[in-house]
VEXZA-322546 format. One record per residue (C-alpha): residue number from 1; y negated, x, z; residue in one letter. Coordinates in steps of 0.5 Angstrom, whole numbers, always signed. Layout:
BEGIN
(NUM; (Y; X; Z); "A");
...
end
This chain:
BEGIN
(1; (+0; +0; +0); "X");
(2; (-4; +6; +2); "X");
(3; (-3; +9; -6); "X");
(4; (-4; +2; -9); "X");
(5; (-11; +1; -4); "X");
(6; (-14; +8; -7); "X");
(7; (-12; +7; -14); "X");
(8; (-16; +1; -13); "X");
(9; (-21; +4; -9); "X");
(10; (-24; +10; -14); "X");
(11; (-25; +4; -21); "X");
(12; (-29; -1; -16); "X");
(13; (-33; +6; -13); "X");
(14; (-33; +8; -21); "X");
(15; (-36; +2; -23); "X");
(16; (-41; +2; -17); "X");
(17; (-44; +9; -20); "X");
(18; (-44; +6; -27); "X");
(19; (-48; -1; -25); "X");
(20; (-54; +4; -21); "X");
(21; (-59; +6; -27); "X");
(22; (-61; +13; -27); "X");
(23; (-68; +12; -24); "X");
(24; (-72; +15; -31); "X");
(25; (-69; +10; -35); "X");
(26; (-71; +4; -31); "X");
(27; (-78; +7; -30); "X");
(28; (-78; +8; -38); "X");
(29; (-76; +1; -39); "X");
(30; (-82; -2; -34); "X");
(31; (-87; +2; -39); "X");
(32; (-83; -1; -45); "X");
(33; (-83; -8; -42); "X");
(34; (-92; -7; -40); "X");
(35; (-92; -5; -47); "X");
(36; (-90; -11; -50); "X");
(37; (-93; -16; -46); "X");
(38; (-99; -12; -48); "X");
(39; (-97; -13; -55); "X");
(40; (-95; -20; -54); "X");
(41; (-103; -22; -51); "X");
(42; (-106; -19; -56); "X");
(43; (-104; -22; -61); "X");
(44; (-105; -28; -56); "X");
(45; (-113; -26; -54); "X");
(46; (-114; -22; -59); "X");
(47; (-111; -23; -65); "X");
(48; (-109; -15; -66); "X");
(49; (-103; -11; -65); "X");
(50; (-103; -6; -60); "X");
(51; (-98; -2; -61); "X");
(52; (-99; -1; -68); "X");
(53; (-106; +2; -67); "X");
(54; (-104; +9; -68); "X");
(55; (-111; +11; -68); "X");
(56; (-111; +7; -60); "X");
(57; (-105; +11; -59); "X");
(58; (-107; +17; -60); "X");
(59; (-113; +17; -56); "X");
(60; (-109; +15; -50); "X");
(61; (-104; +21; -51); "X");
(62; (-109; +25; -50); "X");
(63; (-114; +22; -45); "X");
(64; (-107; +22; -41); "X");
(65; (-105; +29; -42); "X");
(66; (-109; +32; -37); "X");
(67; (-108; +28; -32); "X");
(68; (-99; +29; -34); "X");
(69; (-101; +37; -32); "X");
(70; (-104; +35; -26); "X");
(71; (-99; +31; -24); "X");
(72; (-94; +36; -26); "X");
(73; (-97; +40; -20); "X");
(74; (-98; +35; -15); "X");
(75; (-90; +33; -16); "X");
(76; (-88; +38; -14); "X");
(77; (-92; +38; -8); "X");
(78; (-90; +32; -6); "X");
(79; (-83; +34; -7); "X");
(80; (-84; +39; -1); "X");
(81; (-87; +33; +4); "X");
(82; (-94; +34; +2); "X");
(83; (-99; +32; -2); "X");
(84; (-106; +34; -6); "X");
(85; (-112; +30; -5); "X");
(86; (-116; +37; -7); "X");
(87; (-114; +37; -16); "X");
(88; (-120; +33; -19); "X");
(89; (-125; +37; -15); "X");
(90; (-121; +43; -17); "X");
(91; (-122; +41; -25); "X");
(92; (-129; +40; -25); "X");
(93; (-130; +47; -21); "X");
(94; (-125; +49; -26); "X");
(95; (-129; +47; -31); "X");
(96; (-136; +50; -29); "X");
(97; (-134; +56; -28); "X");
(98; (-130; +58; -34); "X");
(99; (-135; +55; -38); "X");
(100; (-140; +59; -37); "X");
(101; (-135; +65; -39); "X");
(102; (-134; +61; -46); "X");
(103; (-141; +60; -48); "X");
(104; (-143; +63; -55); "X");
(105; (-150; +68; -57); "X");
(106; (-153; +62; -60); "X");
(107; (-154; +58; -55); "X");
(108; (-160; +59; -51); "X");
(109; (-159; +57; -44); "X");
(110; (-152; +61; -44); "X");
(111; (-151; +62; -36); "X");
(112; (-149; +69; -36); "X");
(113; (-153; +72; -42); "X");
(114; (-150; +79; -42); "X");
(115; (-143; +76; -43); "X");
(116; (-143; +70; -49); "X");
(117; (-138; +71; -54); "X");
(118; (-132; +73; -50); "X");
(119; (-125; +73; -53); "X");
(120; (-122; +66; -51); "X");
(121; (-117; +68; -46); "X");
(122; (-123; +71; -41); "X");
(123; (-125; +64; -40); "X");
(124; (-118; +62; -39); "X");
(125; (-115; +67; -35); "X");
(126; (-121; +66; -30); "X");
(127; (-121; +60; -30); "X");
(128; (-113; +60; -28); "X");
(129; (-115; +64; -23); "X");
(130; (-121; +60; -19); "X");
(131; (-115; +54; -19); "X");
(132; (-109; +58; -16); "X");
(133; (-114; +61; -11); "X");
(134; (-116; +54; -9); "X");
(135; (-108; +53; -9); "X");
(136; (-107; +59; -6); "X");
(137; (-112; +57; +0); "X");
(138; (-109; +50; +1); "X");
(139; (-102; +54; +2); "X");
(140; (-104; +58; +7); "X");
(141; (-107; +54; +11); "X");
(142; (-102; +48; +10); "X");
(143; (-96; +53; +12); "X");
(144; (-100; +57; +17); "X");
(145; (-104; +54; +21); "X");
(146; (-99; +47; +20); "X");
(147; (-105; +43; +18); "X");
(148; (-103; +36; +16); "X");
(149; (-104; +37; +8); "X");
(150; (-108; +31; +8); "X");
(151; (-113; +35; +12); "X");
(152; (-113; +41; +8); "X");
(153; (-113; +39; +2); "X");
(154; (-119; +34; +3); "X");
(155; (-122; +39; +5); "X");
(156; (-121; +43; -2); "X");
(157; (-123; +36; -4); "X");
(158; (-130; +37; -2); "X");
(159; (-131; +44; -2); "X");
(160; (-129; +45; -9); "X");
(161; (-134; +39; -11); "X");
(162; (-139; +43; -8); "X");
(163; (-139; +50; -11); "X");
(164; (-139; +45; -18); "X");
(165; (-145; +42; -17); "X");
(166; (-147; +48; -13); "X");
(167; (-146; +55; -19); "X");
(168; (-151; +51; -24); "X");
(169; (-155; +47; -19); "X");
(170; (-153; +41; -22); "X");
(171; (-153; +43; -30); "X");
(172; (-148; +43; -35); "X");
(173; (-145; +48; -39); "X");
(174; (-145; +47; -46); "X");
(175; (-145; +52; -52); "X");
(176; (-138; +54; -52); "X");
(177; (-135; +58; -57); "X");
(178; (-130; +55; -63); "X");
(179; (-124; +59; -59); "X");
(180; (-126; +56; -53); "X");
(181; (-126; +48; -56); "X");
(182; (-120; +49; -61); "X");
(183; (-115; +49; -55); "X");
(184; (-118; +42; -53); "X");
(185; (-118; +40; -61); "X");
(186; (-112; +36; -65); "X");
(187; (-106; +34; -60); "X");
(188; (-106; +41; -58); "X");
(189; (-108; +38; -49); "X");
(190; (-101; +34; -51); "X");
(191; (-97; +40; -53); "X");
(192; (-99; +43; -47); "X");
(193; (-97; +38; -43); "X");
(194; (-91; +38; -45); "X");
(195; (-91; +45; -45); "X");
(196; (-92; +45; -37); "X");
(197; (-87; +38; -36); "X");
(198; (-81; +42; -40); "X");
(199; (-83; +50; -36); "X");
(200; (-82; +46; -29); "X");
(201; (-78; +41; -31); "X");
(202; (-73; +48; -31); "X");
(203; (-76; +51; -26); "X");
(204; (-74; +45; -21); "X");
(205; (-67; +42; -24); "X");
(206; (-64; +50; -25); "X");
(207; (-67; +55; -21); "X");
(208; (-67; +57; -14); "X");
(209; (-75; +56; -14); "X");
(210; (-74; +48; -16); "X");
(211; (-67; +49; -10); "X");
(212; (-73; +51; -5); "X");
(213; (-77; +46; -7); "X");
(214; (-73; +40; -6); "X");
(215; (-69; +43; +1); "X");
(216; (-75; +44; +4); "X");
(217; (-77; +36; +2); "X");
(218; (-71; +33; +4); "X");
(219; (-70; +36; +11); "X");
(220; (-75; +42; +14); "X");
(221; (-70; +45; +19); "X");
(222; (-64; +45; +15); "X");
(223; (-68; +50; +9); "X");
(224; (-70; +54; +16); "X");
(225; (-64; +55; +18); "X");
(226; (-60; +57; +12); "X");
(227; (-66; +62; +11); "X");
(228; (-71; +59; +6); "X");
(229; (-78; +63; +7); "X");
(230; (-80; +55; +8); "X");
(231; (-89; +58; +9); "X");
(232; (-89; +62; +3); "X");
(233; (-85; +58; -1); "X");
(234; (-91; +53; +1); "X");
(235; (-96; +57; -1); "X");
(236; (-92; +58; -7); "X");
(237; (-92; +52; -9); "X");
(238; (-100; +50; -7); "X");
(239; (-101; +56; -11); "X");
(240; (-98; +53; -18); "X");
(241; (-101; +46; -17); "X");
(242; (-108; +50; -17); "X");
(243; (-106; +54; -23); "X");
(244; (-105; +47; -27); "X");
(245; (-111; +44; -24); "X");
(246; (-115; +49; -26); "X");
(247; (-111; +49; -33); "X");
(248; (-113; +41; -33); "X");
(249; (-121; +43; -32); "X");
(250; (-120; +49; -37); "X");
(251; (-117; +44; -43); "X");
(252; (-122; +38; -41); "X");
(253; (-128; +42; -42); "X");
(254; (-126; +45; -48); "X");
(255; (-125; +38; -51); "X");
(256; (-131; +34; -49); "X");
(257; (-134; +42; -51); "X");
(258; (-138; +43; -45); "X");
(259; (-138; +42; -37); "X");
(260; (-142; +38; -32); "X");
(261; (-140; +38; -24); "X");
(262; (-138; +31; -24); "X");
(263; (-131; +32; -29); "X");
(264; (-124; +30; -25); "X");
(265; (-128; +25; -21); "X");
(266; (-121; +21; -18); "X");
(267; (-117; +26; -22); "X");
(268; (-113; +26; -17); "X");
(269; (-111; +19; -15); "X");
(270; (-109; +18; -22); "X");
(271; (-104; +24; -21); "X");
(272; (-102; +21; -15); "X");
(273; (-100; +15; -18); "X");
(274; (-97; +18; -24); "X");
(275; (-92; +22; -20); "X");
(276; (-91; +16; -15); "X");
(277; (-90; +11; -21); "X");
(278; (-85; +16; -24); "X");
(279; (-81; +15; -18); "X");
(280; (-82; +22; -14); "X");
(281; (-82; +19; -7); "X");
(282; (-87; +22; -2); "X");
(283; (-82; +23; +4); "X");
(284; (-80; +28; +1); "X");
(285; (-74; +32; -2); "X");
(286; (-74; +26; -9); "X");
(287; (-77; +27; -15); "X");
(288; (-77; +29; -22); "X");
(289; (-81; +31; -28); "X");
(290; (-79; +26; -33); "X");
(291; (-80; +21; -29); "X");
(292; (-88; +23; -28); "X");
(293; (-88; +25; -35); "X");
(294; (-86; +17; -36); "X");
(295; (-91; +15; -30); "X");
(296; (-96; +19; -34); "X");
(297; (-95; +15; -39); "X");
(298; (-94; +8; -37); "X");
(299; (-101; +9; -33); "X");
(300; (-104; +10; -41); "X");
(301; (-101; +5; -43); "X");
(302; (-104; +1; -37); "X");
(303; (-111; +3; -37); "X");
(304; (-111; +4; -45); "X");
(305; (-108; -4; -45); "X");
(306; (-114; -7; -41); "X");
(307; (-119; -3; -44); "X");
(308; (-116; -7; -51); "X");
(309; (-116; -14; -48); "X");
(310; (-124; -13; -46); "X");
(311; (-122; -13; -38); "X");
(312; (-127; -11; -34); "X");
(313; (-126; -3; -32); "X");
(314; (-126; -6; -24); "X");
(315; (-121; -10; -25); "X");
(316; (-117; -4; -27); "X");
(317; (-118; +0; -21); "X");
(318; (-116; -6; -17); "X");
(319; (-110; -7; -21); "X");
(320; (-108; +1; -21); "X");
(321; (-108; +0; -14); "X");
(322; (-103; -5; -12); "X");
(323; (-98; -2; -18); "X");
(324; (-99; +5; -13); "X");
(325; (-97; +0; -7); "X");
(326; (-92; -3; -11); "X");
(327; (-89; +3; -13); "X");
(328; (-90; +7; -6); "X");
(329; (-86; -1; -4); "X");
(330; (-80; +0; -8); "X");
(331; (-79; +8; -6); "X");
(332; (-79; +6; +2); "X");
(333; (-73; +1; +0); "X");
(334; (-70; +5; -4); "X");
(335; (-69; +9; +1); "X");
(336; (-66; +4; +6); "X");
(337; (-61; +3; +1); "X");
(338; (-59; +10; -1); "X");
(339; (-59; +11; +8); "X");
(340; (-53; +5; +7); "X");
(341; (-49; +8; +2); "X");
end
């Protein structure tokens, strides 16, 4: 009877994995089933298509290739049982500075008179700097100090507005050089996004860095204990979120070809949002790239369908509010009932 019972046990137990849906294709299927309902009012409303607008389309992808970077950072943040409220900040500071490195002899107003037409990759490499240093000041005193993430991070969130109004006295930097913009030209902001999500996504699914990541998320002790050097690794961490920060502020301002303090202004929400509705948990320990690669996307969709059906941009962030609660909801019962099984 025991040999019978087992034999009967392991197809019910098989057929309970099949019926649980990986977490990436059912987010993927909420993004197909708001892109339809989009298309389905618009023709309603409207009278147009939403989905065969390439031009819409397009113009979607690449306003939210700059918040998948970010987001891609912040996943990883997240994962270890953190948070970063500090990335749209570190965007506009970004920004500024790397700019006024990126300025061509034919403007007149150049910030640094003496250093225009410099090579397109002195701009980005500073630019990489002044993010990872901002990472890098997160990291330490979170995994140091043993500040709250929220805490340090807020505090990075205000500082780094302030050296961006501060390092031009409030004006933007223009006048930038063709190197500079072509990387914010055609979909170049995509294929780096994509670039970044697949980097990442090896790093963390196939690499010890992405087993340290998770481990430390899940449970702090346990990493402790089977060696995990759980402060640096922190700061490691912080450190590749302010570098693509500072990798978003650099593509931002060489698309819209120049630079104003007031650039990655709630940033950093959306990167959030995008990473909780991509599926990564923010207890910890849970999360995925592709899934914030969708979550991404599904906020583009979103924003892009609103402005499409001529709704008013406050109902919007009313609306991307209760989808951050809904998605956070849903994690927590997730959670319950992976704790059952």
């Amino acid at each position: 009877m025991s040999t019978k019972a087992a034999e009967g046990a392991a197809p019910l137990a098989t057929r309970q994995r099949r019926r649980r849906m990986p977490t990436e294709l059912s987010i993927f299927l909420v993004l197909v089933g708001i892109a339809l309902i989009y298309e389905v009012l618009g023709w309603m409303f409207i009278g147009q298509s939403f989905l065969m607008n390439s031009q819409r389309l397009t113009i979607m992808i690449l306003q939210v290739s700059v918040i998948g970077i970010i987001a891609v950072g912040v996943t990883q943040v997240i994962i270890t049982g953190g948070i970063d409220l500090s990335s749209g900040s570190v965007v506009g500071m970004t920004a500024m500075i790397a700019t006024s490195f990126a300025q061509s002899s034919t403007w007149g107003r150049a910030v640094f008179p003496s250093l225009t037409d410099l090579p397109a990759v002195v701009p980005i490499m500073i630019g990489l700097l002044i993010g990872a240093t901002a990472g890098l000041a997160n990291g330490a005193l979170i995994a140091y100090t043993k500040i709250p993430p929220f805490i340090a991070t807020l505090g990075m969130f205000v500082s780094a507005r302030g050296v961006a109004k501060w390092y031009t006295k409030g004006q933007p930097v223009s006048g930038i050089t063709e190197q500079f913009h072509f990387i914010g030209t055609k979909a170049w902001p995509v294929v780096v996004f994509l670039l970044v999500a697949l980097i990442f996504h090896i790093a963390l699914r196939y690499t010890r860095y992405g087993k340290f990541t998770y481990a430390i998320g899940a449970n702090p002790q346990a990493a402790r204990v089977s060696g995990i050097n759980i402060e640096a690794h922190l700061v490691k961490v912080y450190v590749i979120a302010g570098l693509l920060a500072g990798l978003a502020g650099i593509v931002t301002a060489a698309r819209a070809e120049t630079a104003q303090a007031s650039m990655g202004v709630g940033y950093e929400l959306d990167a959030i949002a995008a990473t909780v509705i991509g599926g990564t948990s923010l207890t910890g320990g849970v999360g995925r790239i592709t899934g914030t690669v969708i979550g991404t996307i599904i906020l583009g969709v979103m924003t892009s369908g609103f402005t499409f059906l001529r709704i008013d941009a406050y109902y919007q962030e009313i609306v991307k509010g209760f989808i951050i609660v809904a998605a956070v909801v849903i994690d927590v019962y997730r959670q319950k009932k992976r704790r059952k099984h």
